[in-house]
C-alpha positions as CSV (number, residue, x, y, z in Angstrom):
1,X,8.3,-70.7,-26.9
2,X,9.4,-71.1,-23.1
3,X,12.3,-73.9,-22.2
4,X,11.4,-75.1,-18.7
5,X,14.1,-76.8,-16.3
6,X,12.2,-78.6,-13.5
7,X,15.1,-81.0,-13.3
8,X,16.2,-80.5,-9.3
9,X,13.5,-81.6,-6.6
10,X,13.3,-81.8,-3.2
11,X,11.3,-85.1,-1.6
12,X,10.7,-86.5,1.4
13,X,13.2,-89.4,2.0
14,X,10.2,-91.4,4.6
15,X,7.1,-92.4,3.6
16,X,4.4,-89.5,3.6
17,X,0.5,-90.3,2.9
18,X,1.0,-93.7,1.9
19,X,3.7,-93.1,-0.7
20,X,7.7,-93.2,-0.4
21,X,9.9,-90.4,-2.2
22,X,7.4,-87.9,-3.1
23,X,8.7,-84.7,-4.5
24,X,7.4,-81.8,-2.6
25,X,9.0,-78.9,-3.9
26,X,10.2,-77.9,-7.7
27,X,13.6,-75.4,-8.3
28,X,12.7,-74.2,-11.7
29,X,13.9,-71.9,-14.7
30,X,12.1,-71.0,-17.5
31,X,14.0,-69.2,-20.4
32,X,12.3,-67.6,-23.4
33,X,14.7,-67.0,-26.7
34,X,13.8,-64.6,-29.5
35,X,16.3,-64.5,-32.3
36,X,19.6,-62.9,-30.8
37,X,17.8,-61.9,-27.5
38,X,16.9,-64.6,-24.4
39,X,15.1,-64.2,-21.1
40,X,15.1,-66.2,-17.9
41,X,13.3,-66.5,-14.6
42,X,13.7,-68.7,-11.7
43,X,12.0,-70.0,-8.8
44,X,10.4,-72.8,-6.5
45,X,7.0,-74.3,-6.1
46,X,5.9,-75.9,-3.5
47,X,3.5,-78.9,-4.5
48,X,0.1,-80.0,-2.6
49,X,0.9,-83.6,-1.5
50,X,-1.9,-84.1,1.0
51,X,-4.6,-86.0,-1.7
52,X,-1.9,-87.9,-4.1
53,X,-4.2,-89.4,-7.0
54,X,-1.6,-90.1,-9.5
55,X,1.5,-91.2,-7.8
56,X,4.6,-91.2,-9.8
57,X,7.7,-93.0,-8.6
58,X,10.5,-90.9,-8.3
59,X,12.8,-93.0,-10.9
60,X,9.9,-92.4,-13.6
61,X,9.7,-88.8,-12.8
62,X,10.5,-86.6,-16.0
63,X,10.9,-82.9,-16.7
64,X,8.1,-82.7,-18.7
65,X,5.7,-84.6,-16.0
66,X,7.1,-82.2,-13.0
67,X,6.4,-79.1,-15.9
68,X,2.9,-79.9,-15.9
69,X,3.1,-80.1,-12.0
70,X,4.4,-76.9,-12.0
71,X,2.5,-75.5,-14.3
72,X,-0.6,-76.5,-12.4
73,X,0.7,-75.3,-9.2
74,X,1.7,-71.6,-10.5
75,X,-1.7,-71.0,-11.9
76,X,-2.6,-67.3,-12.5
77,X,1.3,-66.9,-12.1
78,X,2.2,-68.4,-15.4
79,X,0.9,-65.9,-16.9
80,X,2.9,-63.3,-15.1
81,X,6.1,-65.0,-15.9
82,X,5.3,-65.3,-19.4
83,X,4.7,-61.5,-19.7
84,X,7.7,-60.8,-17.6
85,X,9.4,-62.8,-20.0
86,X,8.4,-61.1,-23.4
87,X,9.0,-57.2,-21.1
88,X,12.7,-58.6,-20.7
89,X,13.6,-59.9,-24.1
90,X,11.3,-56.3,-25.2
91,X,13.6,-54.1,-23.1
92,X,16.8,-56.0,-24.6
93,X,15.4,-55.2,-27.9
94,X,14.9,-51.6,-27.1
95,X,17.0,-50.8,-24.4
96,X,15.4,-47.3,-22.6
97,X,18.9,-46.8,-21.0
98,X,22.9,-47.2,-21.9
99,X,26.1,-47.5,-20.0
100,X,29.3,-45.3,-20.9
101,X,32.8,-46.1,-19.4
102,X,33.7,-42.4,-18.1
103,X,37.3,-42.5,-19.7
104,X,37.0,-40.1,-22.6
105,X,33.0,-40.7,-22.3
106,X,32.1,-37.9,-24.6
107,X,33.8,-39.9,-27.9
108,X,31.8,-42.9,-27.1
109,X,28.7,-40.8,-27.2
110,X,26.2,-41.4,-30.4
111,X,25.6,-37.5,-30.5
């Protein structure tokens, strides 16, 4: 399961359609953990705030409730994060590369 940060928002700081402090835009992380191996991503996400039909005060905003905002706003993207999440942790479990220091390389060499 996915551990979503939606902690830091940007808002306008004037009134804007009929509401005061409403968050606009979302920084958020997302990280994925399986056993010893963990995954992150990281973005923003703009949110539609022309047609506001559940206003939230900023004080009662939550993580969880700008999640589900997010959520929402990403769409068909969620799924691409998830999936890029699982190819990380998948590529951690089963690296297809490896990196040697070049100081007597040929004894650190699994051969």
């Amino acid at each position: 399961m996915a551990n979503w940060n939606c902690k830091t928002v940007d808002y306008y700081n004037h009134e804007h359609n009929g509401h005061e402090q409403v968050i606009y835009n979302v920084h958020w992380r997302v990280t994925k953990e399986d056993g010893d191996y963990s995954a992150s991503s990281y973005g923003t996400q703009s949110l539609n705030t022309e047609n506001i039909k559940n206003f939230v005060p900023l004080e009662d905003v939550t993580n969880e409730i700008v999640v589900a905002w997010v959520k929402d706003a990403l769409g068909k993207k969620l799924s691409l994060i998830k999936d890029s999440l699982d190819q990380q942790i998948e590529a951690l479990k089963n690296p297809s590369t490896q990196t040697i220091t070049l100081d007597n390389w040929y004894t650190n060499l699994n051969l």
